[in-house]
C-alpha positions in Angstrom: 36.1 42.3 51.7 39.1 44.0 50.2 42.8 42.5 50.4 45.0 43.9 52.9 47.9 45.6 51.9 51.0 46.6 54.2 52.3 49.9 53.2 56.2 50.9 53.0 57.0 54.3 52.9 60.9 55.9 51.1 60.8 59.2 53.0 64.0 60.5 50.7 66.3 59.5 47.9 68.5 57.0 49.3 67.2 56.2 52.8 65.2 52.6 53.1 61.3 51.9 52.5 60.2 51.3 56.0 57.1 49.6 56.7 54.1 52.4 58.2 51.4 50.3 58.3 48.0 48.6 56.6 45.3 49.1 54.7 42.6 47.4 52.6 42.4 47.9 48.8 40.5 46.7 45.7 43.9 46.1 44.2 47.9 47.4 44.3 46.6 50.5 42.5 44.3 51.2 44.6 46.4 50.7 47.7 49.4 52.6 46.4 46.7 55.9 45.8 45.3 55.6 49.1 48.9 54.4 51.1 49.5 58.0 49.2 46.7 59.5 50.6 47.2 58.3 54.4 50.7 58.5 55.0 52.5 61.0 52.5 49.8 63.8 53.9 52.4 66.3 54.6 55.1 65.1 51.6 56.8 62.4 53.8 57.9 60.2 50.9 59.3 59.7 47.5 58.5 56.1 46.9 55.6 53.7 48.1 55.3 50.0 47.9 52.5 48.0 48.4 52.7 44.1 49.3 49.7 42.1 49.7 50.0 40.7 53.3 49.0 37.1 52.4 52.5 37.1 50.2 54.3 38.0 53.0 55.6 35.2 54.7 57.6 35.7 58.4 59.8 33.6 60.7 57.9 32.6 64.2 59.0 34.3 67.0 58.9 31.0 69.1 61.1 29.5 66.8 63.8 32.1 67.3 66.5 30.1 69.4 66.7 27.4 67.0 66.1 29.3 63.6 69.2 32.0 64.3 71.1 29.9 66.7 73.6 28.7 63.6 74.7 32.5 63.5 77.0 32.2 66.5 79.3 29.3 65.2 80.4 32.4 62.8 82.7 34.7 65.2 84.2 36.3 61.8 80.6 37.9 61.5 80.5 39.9 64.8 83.0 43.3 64.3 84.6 42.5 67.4 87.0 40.0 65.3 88.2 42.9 62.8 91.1 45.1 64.4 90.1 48.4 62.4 92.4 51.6 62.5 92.2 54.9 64.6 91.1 56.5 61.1 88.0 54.6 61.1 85.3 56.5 62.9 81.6 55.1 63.9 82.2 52.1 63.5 
C-alpha cells in the first residue's frame, strides 16, 4: 500500500498553506500531481506541500492541561497587558 500524504494547499501569494486533506501516493511527486489534481480543480492555489503523515508528529489532546498550562504564568503574552493607542485599529 502506498504512503499517505496530508495535503496543504496556498490559495494566494501571501496567505498561509492550510492543511485540505489526504491522500495516498507512490512518492512526494506523485502526491504533489495528484494533491494538484484533487484540490486545485478550479485554480484554488499557488503552492502545494506534501508531508508524509508518518513524519508528522502531534501533541495529545489528553495531555492538553498539563502540556500548555505553563502559558498562563506569562500575563505579558495575553494583549490585555499592552495599553495600545486610539490609532490602533483591529486589534
Amino acid at each position: 500500500m502506498w504512503p499517505l500524504f496530508e495535503i496543504f494547499i496556498r490559495a494566494k501569494n501571501g496567505l498561509d498553506h492550510k492543511h485540505v486533506g489526504s491522500l495516498h501516493a507512490a512518492d512526494a511527486q506523485m502526491a504533489i500531481e495528484n494533491a494538484r489534481d484533487v484540490y486545485t480543480r478550479r485554480l484554488e492555489g499557488v503552492s502545494i506541500w506534501v508531508v508524509e503523515s508518518k513524519h508528522i508528529t502531534a501533541s495529545d489532546p489528553k495531555d492538553a492541561d498539563p502540556f500548555f498550562k505553563p502559558a498562563e504564568d506569562k500575563i505579558y503574552r495575553h494583549p490585555t497587558f499592552y495599553d495600545l493607542p486610539d490609532e490602533v485599529k483591529h486589534m
